[in-house]
N, C-alpha and C positions, 0 to 999 in steps of 0.2 A: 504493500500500500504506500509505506512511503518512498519506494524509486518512483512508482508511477504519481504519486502527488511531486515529486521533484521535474519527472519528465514533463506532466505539465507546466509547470510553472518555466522552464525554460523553454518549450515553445511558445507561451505567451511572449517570454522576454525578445525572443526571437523576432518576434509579430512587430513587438513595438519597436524596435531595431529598425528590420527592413527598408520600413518606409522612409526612415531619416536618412538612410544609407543611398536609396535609388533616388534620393531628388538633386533636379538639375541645378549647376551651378549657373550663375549670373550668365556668363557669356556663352550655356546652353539657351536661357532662356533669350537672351537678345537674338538669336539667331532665327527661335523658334518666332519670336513677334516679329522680325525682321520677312521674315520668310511671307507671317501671314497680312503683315501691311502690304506686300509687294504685290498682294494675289486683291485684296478686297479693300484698301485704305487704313486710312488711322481709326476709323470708327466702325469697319465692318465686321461682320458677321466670325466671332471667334476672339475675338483679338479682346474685349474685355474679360473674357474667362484667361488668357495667357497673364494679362497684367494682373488677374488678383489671386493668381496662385505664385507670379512672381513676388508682387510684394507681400505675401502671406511667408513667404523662403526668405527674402532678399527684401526688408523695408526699407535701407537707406541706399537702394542702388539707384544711382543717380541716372541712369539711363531707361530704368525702371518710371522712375517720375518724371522724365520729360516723354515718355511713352503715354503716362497719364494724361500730362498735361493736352497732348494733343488730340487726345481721345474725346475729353470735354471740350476743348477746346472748337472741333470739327464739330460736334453734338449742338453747339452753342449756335453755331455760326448757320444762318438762311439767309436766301438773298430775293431779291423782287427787284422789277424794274423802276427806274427813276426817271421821271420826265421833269427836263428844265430848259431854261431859255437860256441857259449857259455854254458857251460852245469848248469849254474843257470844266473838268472838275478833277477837282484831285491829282492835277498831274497826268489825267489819264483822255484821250482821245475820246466822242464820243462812238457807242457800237451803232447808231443809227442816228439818221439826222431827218425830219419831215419838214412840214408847215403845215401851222395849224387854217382854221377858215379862214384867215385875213391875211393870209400867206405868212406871218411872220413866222422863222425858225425856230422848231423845236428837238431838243435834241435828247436823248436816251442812255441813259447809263447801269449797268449791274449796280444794282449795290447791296451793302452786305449789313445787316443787323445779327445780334448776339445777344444771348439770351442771360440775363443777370445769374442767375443762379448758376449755370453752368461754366458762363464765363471767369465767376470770381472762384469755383470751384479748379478750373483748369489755373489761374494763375496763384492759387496757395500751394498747387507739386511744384511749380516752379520757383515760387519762396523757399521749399523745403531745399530743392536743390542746390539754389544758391549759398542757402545756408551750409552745407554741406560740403561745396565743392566755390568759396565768396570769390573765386580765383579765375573760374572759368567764365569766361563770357558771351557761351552759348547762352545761358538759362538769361542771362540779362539781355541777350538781344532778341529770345523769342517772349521777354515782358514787353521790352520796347516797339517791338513790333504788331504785337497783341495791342498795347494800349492804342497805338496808331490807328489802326485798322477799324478799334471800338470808336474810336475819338472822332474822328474823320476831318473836319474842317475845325474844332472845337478843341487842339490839342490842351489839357491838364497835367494831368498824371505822366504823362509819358516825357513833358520838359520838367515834371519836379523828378523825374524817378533819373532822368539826364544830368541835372542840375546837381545832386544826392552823390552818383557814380563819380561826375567831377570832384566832389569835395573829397569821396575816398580815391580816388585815383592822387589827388596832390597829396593827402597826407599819409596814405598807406605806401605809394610808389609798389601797388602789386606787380610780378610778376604774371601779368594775365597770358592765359592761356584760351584757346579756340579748340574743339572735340580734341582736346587732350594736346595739344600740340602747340611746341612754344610761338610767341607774335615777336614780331619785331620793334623795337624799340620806342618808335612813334603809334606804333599800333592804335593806342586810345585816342589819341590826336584826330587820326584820321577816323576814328568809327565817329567821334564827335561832331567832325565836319560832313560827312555821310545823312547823318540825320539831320542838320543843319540844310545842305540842299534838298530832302527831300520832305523840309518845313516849307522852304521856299518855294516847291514846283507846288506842295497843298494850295498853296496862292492863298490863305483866308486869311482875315483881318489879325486872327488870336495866333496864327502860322506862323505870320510874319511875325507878330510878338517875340515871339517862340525862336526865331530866327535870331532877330535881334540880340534878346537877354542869352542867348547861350553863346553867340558870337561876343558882347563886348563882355563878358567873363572871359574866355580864352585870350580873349587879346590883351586882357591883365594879365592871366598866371603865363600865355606863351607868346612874349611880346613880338618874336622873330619868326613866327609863321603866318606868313602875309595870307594866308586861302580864309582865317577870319578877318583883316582887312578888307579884303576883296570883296568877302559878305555883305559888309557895312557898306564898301561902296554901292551894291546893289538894291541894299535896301534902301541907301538916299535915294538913286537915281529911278527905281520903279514905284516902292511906296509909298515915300513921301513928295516922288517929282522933284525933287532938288539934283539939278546936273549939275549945278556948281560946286556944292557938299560931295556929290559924288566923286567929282573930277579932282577934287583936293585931295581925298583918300586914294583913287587911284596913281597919282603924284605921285605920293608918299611910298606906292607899293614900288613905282617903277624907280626911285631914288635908290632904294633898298636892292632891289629885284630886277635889272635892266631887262633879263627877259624873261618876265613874269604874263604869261600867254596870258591870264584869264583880266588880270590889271591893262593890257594893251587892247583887249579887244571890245571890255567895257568900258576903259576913258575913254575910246576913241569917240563912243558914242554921245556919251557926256560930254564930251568936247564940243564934236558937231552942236549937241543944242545949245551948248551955250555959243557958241562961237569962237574958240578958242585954236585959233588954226595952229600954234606953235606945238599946244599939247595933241592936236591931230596928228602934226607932221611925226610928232615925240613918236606916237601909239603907232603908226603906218609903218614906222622904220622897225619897229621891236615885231610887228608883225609878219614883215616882210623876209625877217630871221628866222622866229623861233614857230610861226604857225603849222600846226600838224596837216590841213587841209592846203595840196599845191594850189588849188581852186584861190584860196584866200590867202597866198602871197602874193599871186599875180595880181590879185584883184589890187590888193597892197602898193606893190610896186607901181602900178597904173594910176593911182592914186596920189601917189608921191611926186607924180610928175605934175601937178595942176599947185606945187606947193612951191616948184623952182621959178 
C-alpha cells in the first residue's frame, strides 16, 4: 500500500512538472505571433489566445507588450469617409475630388477615429514597456505616433509627451537604442526634427504651435543645428507671413551654413517677397552648388544671370 500511495504521488508530481517543462520560451513564442500576424494581422483570428498564454509565461517580455499594444491598438482604430472643402489635410492628398451643386470643390478623405477604451488600453502595454526597457525608443515612437494619429489637427499629448522625452534626453544623455540596436549619436536630434516637419505638413493652427514651441526649445539646448533655425524660418515666412523675419533667420543659417540646401531655397523665396535681390542672388548661388535636383541648378544658374 505504501509503494503504491508513493507511486502515486510521484506521478502526480510528475503531472505538475510536465507542463512547466514543455512551455515555450519568449523567442518560441514571438515566432509563433510572428508567424500568425503575417497570415491574418495584428488583430486576427488566433493571435489574442498566442498573446495571453504568452504573457501568462512571459509578463515583462517586452515584445510580448508591444504585440499587445497593437492588438488594441488595431481593435480601436475605424475609419469613415470625410468630406471637406479643403484641398489637402493632414499632409495627405485628397482620395477623391467632386463639386458639389454650385460647382464649388469638394474633396474626400479616409479618416481614422479610435475608440477610448481600447485606445488608452493599447497605450498602458506601451507605458509598461517603456518602463521596462526607458532606453529603447520603439515603444516611445509607436506612443508618438499613436497620439498623432488620435490627435489629428489638434496635437496635445503627443508635443507634451515630445517636450517630456526632451527634458530626459538632456538630463539622462541615454544611450537610446531602436529594436534593440544601437543609434547614432544625433539620433534624438533628428527623430525631434522628424516630428517637427510632420507638425508642419498637419498644416493646423495648434501644429504649427507644436512646431514652433519644440523648435525654439532645441535651438536653446542645440544652438549649432540650423534644421530648427530653418523651422522658424518657415514658420515666419508661411504662418505668420512675415518674409522679412523669415529672410533674417534664413541669413543667419547661410552665415553659419554656406551650403545649407533647405536655408537657400526658403530665403530665396523670402527674398523675392520682400525684394531683397542681394539675399536672392546670396540663395541662387548656394543653390546652384549644393541643390540635389539638376532641374533646380539650372533653373539657379538661369537665374543668376538677370542679377549681372
Amino acid at each position: 500500500m505504501m509503494k503504491k500511495r508513493l507511486f502515486t504521488v510521484l506521478v502526480l508530481l510528475s503531472a505538475a512538472v510536465l507542463p512547466a517543462a514543455a512551455q515555450l520560451s519568449s523567442a518560441e513564442y514571438k515566432e509563433k505571433y510572428d508567424r500568425q500576424v503575417r497570415a491574418v494581422g495584428y488583430a486576427g483570428l488566433g493571435v489574442e489566445t498566442i498573446l495571453e498564454r504568452w504573457g501568462n509565461v512571459h509578463p515583462d517580455d517586452t515584445d510580448m507588450l508591444e504585440g499587445r499594444f497593437f492588438f488594441d491598438f488595431t481593435r480601436a482604430r475605424s475609419t469613415k469617409m470625410l468630406r471637406t472643402s479643403k484641398s489637402g489635410y493632414m499632409g495627405r492628398e485628397p482620395l477623391m475630388a467632386l463639386k458639389d451643386s454650385t460647382g464649388a470643390p469638394v474633396y474626400f478623405y479616409e479618416e481614422e477615429f479610435y475608440d477610448d477604451s481600447l485606445f488608452n488600453s493599447a497605450l498602458r502595454f506601451l507605458d509598461r514597456a517603456a518602463s521596462l526597457k526607458p532606453d529603447e525608443f520603439l515603444y516611445r515612437s509607436h506612443m508618438l505616433n499613436a497620439q498623432i494619429a488620435r490627435e489629428k489637427e489638434d496635437p496635445v499629448l503627443s508635443v507634451e509627451e515630445l517636450d517630456a522625452l526632451i527634458s530626459y534626453d538632456k538630463a539622462r544623455h541615454p544611450a537610446w537604442t531602436f529594436r534593440g540596436q544601437e543609434t547614432a549619436q544625433d539620433f534624438f536630434v533628428g527623430v525631434v526634427q522628424d516630428y517637427c516637419r510632420l507638425y508642419f505638413e498637419i498644416g493646423s493652427p495648434k501644429s504649427y504651435a507644436a512646431l514652433r514651441r519644440l523648435s525654439e526649445r532645441m535651438i536653446k539646448l542645440y544652438p549649432a543645428r540650423m534644421e530648427f533655425q530653418n523651422n522658424m524660418g518657415s514658420y515666419w515666412r508661411t504662418v505668420e507671413k512675415n518674409p522679412k523675419k523669415a529672410a533674417a533667420i534664413y541669413k543667419k543659417v547661410l552665415s553659419r551654413d554656406k551650403d545649407n540646401y533647405m536655408a537657400a531655397k526658403n530665403g530665396y523665396l523670402a527674398a523675392r517677397s520682400t525684394g531683397d535681390r542681394k539675399f536672392q542672388k546670396t540663395c541662387l548661388e548656394t543653390l546652384s552648388r549644393v541643390s540635389p535636383q539638376e532641374s533646380e541648378r539650372l533653373s539657379a544658374e538661369a537665374l543668376l544671370q538677370s542679377f549681372k
